[in-house]
C-alpha positions in Angstrom: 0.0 0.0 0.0 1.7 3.7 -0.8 0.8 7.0 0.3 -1.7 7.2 -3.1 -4.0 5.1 -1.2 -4.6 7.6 2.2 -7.3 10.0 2.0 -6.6 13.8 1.2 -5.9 15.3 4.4 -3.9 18.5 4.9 -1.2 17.3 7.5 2.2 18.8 7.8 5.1 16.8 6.4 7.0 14.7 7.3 4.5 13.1 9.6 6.0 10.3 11.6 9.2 10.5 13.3 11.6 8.0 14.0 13.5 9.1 17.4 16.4 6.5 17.0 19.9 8.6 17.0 17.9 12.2 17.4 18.1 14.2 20.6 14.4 14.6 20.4 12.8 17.5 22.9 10.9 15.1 25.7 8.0 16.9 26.5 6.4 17.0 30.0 2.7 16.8 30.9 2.6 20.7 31.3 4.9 21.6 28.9 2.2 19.5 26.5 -0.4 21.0 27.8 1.0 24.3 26.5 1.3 23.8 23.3 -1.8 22.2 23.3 -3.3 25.5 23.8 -1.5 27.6 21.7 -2.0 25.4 18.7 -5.3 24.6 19.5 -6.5 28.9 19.9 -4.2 29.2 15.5 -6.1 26.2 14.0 -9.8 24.9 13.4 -11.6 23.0 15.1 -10.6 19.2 15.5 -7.2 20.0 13.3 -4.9 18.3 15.9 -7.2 15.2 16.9 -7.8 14.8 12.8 -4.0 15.0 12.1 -3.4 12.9 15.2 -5.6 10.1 14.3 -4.5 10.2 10.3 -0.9 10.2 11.4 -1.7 7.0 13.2 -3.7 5.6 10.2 -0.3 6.3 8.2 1.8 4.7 10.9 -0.1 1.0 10.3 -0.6 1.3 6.5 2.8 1.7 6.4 3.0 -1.3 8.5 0.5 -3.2 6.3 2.6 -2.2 3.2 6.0 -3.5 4.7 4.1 -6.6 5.2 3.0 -6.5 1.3 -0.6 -6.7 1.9 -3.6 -5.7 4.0 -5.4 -8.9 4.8 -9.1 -7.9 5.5 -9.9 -11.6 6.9 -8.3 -9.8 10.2 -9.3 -6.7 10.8 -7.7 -4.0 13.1 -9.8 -3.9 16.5 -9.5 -0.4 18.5 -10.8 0.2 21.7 -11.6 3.7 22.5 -11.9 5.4 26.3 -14.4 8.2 27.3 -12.0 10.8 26.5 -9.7 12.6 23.2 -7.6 9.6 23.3 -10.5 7.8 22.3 -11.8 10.1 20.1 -8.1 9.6 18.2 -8.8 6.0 18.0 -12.2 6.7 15.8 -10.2 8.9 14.1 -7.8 6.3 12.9 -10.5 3.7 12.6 -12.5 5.8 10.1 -8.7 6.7 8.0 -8.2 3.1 7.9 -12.1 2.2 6.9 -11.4 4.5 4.0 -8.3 2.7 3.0 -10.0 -0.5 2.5 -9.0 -1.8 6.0 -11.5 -3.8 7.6 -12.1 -2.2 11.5 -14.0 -2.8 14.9 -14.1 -0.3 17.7 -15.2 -1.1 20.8 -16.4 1.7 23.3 -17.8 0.8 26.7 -18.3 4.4 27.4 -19.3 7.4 25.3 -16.6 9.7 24.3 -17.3 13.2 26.3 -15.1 15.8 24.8 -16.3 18.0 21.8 -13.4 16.6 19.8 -14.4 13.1 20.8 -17.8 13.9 19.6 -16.8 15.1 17.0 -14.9 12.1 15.8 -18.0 9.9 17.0 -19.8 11.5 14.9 -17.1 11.2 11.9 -17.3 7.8 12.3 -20.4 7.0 13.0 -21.2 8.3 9.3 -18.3 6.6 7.9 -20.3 3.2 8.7 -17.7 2.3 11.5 -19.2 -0.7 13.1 -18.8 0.5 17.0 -20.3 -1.8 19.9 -19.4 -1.8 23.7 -18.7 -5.3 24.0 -15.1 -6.4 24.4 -14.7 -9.7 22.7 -13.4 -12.7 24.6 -10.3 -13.2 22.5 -8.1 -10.9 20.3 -6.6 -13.5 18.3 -8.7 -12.6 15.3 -7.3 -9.5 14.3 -4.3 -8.0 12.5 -3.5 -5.7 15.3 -5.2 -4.3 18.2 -5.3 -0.2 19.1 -5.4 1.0 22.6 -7.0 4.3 22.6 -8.2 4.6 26.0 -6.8 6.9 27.8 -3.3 9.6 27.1 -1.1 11.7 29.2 -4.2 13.1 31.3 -5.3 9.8 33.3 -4.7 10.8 36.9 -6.1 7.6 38.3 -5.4 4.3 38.4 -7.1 1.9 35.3 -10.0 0.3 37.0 -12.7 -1.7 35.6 -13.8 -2.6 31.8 -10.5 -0.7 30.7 -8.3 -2.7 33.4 -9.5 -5.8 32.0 -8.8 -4.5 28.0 -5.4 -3.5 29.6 -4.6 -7.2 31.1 -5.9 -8.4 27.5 -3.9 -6.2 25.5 -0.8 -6.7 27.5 -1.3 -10.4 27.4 -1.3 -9.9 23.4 1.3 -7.7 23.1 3.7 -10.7 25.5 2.9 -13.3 22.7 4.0 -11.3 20.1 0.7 -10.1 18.9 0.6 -6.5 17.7 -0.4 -3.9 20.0 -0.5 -0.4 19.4 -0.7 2.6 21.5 -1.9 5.9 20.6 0.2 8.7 22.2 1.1 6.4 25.7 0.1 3.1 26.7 -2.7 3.6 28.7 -1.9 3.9 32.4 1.4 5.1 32.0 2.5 8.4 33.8 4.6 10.3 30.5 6.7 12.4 33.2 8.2 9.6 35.0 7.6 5.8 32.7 5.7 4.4 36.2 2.2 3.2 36.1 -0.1 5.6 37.3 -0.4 5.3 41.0 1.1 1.9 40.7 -1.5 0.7 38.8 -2.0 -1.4 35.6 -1.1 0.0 32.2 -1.1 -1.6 28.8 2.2 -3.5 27.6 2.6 -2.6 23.8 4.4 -3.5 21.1 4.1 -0.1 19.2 3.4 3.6 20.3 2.7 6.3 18.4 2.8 9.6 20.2 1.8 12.8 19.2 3.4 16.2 19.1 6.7 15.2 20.9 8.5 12.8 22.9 8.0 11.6 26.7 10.4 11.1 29.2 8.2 8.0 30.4 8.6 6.3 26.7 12.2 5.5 27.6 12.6 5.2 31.1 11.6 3.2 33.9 8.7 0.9 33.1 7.9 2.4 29.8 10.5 1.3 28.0 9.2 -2.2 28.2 5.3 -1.0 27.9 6.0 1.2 25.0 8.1 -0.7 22.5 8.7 1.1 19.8 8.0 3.9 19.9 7.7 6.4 17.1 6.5 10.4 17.3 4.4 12.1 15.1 4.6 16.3 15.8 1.6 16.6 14.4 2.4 20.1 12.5 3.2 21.4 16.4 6.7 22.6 17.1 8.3 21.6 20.6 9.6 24.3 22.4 13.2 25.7 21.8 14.7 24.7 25.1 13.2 21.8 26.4 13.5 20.8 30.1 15.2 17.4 28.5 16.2 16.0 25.6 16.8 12.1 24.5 20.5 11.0 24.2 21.9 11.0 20.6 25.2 11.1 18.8 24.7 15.0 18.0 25.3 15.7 21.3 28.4 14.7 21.9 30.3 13.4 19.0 31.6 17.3 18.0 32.9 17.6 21.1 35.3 14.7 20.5 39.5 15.2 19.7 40.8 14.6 15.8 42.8 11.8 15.6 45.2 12.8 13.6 48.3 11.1 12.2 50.5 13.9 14.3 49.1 12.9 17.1 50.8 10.4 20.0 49.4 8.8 23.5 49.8 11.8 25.4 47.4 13.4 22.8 44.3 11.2 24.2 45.4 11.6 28.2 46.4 9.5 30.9 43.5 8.3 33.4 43.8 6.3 36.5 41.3 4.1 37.7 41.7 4.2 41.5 39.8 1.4 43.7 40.7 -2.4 44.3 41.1 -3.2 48.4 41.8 -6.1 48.9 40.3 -9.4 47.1 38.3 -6.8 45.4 40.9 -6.3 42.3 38.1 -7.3 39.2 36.4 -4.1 39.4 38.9 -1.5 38.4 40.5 -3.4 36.3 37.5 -4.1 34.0 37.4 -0.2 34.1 40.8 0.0 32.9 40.3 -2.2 30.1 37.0 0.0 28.8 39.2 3.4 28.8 41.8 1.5 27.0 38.6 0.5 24.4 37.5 4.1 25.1 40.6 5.5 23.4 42.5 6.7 25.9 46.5 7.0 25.6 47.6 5.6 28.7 45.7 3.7 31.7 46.9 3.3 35.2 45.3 1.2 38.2 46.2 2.6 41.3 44.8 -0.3 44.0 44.2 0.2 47.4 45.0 -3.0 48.8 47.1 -6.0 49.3 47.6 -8.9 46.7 47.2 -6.6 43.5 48.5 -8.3 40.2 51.7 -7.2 39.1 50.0 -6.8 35.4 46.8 -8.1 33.6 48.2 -10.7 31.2 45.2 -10.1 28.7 46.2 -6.3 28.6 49.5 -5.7 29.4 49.2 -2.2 27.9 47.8 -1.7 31.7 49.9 -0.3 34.3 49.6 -1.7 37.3 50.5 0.2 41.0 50.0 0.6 44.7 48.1 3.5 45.5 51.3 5.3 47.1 53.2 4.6 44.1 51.2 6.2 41.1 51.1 10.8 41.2 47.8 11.2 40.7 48.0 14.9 40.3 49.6 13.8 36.8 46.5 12.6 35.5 44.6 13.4 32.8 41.4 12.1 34.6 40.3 10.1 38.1 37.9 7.0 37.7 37.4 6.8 41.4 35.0 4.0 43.4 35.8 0.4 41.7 36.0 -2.1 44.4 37.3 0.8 46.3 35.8 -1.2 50.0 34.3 1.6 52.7 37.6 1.3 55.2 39.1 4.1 56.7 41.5 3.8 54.0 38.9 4.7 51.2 38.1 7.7 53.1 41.5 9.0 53.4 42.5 8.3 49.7 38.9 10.4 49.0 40.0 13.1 51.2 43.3 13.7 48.9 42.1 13.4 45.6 39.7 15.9 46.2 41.5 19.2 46.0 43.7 17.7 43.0 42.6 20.1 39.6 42.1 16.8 37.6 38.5 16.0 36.3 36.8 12.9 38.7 34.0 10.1 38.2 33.1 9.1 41.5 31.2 5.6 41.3 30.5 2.3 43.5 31.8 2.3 47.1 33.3 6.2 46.8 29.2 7.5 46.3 28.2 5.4 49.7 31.5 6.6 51.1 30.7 10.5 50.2 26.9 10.1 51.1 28.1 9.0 54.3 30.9 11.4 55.1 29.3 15.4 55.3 33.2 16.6 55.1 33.4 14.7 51.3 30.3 15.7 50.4 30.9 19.1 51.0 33.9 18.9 48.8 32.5 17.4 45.9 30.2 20.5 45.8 32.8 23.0 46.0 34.8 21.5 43.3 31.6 22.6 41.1 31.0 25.9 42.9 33.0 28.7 40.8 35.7 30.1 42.5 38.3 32.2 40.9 41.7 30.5 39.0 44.9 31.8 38.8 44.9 33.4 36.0 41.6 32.4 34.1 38.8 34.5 36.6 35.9 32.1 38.1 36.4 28.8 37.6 34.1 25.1 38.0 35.3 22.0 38.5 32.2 19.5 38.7 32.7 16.0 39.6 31.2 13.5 38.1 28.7 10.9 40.0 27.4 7.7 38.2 25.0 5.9 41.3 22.4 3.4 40.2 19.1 3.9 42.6 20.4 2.5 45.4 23.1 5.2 45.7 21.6 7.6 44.6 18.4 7.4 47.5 21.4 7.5 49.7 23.5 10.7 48.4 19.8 12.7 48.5 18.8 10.8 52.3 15.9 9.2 50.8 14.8 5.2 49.4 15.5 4.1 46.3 11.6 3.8 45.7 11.7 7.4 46.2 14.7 8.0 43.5 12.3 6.2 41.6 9.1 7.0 41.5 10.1 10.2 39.5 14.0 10.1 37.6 14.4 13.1 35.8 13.6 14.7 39.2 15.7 12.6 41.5 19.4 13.2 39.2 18.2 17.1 38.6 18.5 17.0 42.6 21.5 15.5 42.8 23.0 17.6 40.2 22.2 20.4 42.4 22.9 19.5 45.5 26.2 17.9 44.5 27.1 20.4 42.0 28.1 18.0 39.5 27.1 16.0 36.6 25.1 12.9 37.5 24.7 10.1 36.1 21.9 8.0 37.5 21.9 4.7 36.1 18.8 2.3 35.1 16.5 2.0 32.3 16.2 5.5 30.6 19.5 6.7 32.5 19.4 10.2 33.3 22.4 12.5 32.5 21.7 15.5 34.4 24.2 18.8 34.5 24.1 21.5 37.6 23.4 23.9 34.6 19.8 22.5 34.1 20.4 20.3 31.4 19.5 16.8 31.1 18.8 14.1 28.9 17.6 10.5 29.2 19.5 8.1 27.3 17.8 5.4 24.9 20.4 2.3 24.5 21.1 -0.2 26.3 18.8 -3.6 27.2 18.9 -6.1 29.6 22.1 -7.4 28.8 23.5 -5.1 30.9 21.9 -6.5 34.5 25.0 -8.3 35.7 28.1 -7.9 37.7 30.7 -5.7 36.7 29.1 -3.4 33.8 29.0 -0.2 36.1 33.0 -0.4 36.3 32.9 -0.9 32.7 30.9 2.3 32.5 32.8 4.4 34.6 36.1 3.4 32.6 34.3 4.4 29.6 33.5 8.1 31.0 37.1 8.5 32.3 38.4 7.8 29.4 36.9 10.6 27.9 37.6 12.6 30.6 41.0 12.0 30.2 40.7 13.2 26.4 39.1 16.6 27.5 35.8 16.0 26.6 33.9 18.2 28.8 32.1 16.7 31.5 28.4 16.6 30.4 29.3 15.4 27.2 31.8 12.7 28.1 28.9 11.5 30.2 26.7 11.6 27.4 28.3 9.7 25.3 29.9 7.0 27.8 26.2 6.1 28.8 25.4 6.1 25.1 28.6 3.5 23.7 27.8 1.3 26.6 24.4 1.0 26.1 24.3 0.7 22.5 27.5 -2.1 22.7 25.0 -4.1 24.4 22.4 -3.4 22.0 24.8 -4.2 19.3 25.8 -7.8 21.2 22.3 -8.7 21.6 21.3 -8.2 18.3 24.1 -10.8 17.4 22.5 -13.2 19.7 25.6 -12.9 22.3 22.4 -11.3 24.9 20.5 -10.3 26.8 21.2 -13.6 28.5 24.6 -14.3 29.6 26.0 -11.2 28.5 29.8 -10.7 30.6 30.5 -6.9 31.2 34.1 -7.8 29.4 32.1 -8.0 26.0 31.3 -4.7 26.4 34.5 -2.5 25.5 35.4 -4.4 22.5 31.8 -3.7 20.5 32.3 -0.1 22.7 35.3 0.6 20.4 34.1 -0.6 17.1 30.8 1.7 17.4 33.1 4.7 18.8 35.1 4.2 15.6 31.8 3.7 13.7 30.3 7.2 14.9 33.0 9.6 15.8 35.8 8.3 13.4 34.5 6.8 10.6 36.7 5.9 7.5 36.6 8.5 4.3 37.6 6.5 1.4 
């Protein structure tokens, strides 16, 4: 089926957006809202729920025509909710009735909102057959459309549209096709969580209109969204968005030429400091990913006893006691790995402080400075200005990479509190610590003390074992270490590590049994790939 075949409908170009490598504007509920308005008070009547509905019309044509037919012996069944959303899904049932697609809506409730009626009414003379019974099995149809409820449901599902929720989820788990206009219903956009714990639909699809969500990629709605694709809808987001989604553009310009002048002290020396005793794994994995990363030289600088002399796999690693390695001669800190919480830790803390080279703090040194006000305290001030030498005011932020756990205890609350609302929980910590936070999870959240922040989009379940967070914080340091600046080298560490395990799983090396050792190898290739590909 081709585009000849859609109805004549004045709709902005190009209507469906795919947000893969784009650092999409993610929109919050308010911010929606907004533009909602504004758009709303320029245009006819029923302009945005028309253009909404026929830009998810488009979205399954197109889906019917990479399949190579429509096959009318399964038609598409939509269920529509008692608000716009549901007027959107008669939209799209009446776009796709005029294509020649056979449809079924099914509305336990009257729509309520002019636009809804509206639609109702669009349909109704289209010859949409439209009955409030929900059959007892979707196995019949092509796909199914959730159209219950959007980014306005402030209560959990309950009722007729829990049960289509539980039905549509269970479809969507056995690979049936499941899409959701705007959000799955049930899901809170700001945050990814189900509304008020709740239920929500589990998609397979979402297409969502005007803009991006934070709650598409983080948190649970990664998994309830699948993929998700934005249609703006002729509606422009705003210039400075509160957040943005990860992406390549962000960060690659910000990354050193390699040029054939250039020598190891060109790309830095970084120093991953950690390893107590019996605890030696975790920074060396680290080392090994800024030596993937592209750093010119790697130390380990280990705390304890019984340290390796060297790591026979990488030699290129050099191996020290703590005492023994200057680390005010570093190019960058990678501070945390297997680091232990002994008076020892706290001390080697207290001096690398004050040094004027760029720190990650991960792992043990987080619990460690959430514990100790003094370190705390000094983490801040390295990203407080204060005046240089010679160069006038001055910041030096830290970087901090805790997953939930640590971060609940650097802010003195639980990790259901962290949470319940990410972009919120990391913009606090930024803040408070005065440095660029990392909070790891699905969706991670890159958040600057600047106000910036971004949720990143790579990365699967590949990466839920042991070791992958010193793996990441080798990865950051690394770039640290070749003077990308500290918001950017978080950026794109998060992104390379995620998308190395997207990369392995898609070869069928995950998301089961996946080592973090995988990761910097694939790490390299795609930083090669991206930043420094080959001009022939």
């Amino acid at each position: 089926m081709t585009d000849a075949t859609l109805p004549p409908v004045p709709v902005p170009h190009p209507i469906l957006v795919n947000p893969h490598d784009r650092p999409l504007a993610l929109l919050s509920v308010a911010e929606l809202r907004e533009l909602e308005k504004s758009a709303e008070a320029a245009l006819p009547a029923h302009t945005l729920m028309g253009r909404a509905g026929h830009a998810a019309a488009r979205f399954l044509l197109e889906q019917f025509a990479h399949d190579g037919s429509v096959d009318t012996r399964h038609p598409v069944w939509l269920v529509a909710g008692p608000g716009n959303n549901g007027g959107d899904a008669l939209v799209v049932a009446v776009e796709l009735q005029r294509a020649g697609v056979a449809v079924e809506v099914c509305m336990p409730v009257d729509v309520k909102p002019d636009d809804a009626r509206w639609a109702l009414a669009e349909a109704r003379a289209a010859g949409v057959p439209i009955s409030g019974a929900v059959p007892a099995s979707l196995d019949g149809y092509g796909w199914a459309v959730d159209g219950m409820f959007g980014i306005g449901l402030a209560r959990p599902l309950e009722g007729i549209y829990a049960s289509i929720a539980q039905q549509l989820s269970a479809r969507a788990k056995t690979h049936g096709r499941v899409l959701a206009l705007d959000v799955p219903s049930g899901l809170d956009s700001d945050t990814g969580n189900a509304v008020e714990g709740g239920i929500a639909v589990r998609a397979t699809h979402t297409v969502t209109f005007i803009g991006a969500k934070p709650g598409l990629f983080m948190a649970f709605g990664r998994d309830l969204a699948g993929e998700v694709t934005v249609a703006p809808i002729g509606v422009e987001a705003p210039r400075e968005p509160g957040a943005r989604l990860n992406a390549p553009a962000l960060f690659v310009p910000h990354f050193p030429p390699r040029d054939d002048s250039t020598h190891k002290g060109t790309f830095g020396s970084i120093a991953v400091v950690g390893g107590d005793t019996g605890m030696c794994g975790a920074p060396i994995l680290a080392a090994r990913a800024a030596l993937y990363a592209g750093a010119g030289k790697v130390h380990v600088a280990f705390l304890g006893s019984g340290s390796p002399p060297y790591d026979p796999p990488h030699p290129e690693l050099m191996l020290h006691p703590l005492d023994d390695l200057p680390l005010d001669q570093m190019d960058a800190l990678s501070i945390g790995c297997g680091m232990g919480k002994r008076e020892r830790a706290v001390e080697v803390l207290r001096n690398v402080l004050p040094l004027d080279v760029p720190k990650l703090f991960d792992a043990d040194a987080l619990n460690l400075i959430a514990a100790h006000a003094d370190l705390a305290d000094a983490v801040k001030q390295r990203g407080a200005s204060r005046t240089g030498p010679a160069t006038g005011p001055v910041a030096d932020p830290c970087v901090l990479t805790p997953h939930p756990l640590e971060a609940a205890r650097l802010l003195g609350v639980d990790a259901k509190t962290v949470q319940a609302d990410r972009l919120r929980a990391a913009s606090s910590l930024a803040a408070r610590y005065a440095s660029v936070v990392v909070l790891k999870g699905t969706g991670t959240v890159i958040a600057a003390p600047d106000g910036r922040i971004a949720v990143n989009p790579t990365g699967n379940a590949a990466l839920a074992t042991g070791g992958t967070g010193d793996v990441l914080g080798g990865l950051i340091g690394a770039l640290l270490g070749q003077r990308l600046p500290r918001y950017e080298a978080a950026l794109a560490g998060v992104y390379l590590h995620g998308l190395a395990a997207d990369a392995l799983t898609a070869r069928g090396e995950g998301p089961a049994g996946l080592t973090a050792g995988e990761l910097a190898p694939m790490v390299r290739k795609l930083l090669n790939r991206l930043v420094y590909p080959r001009r022939d």
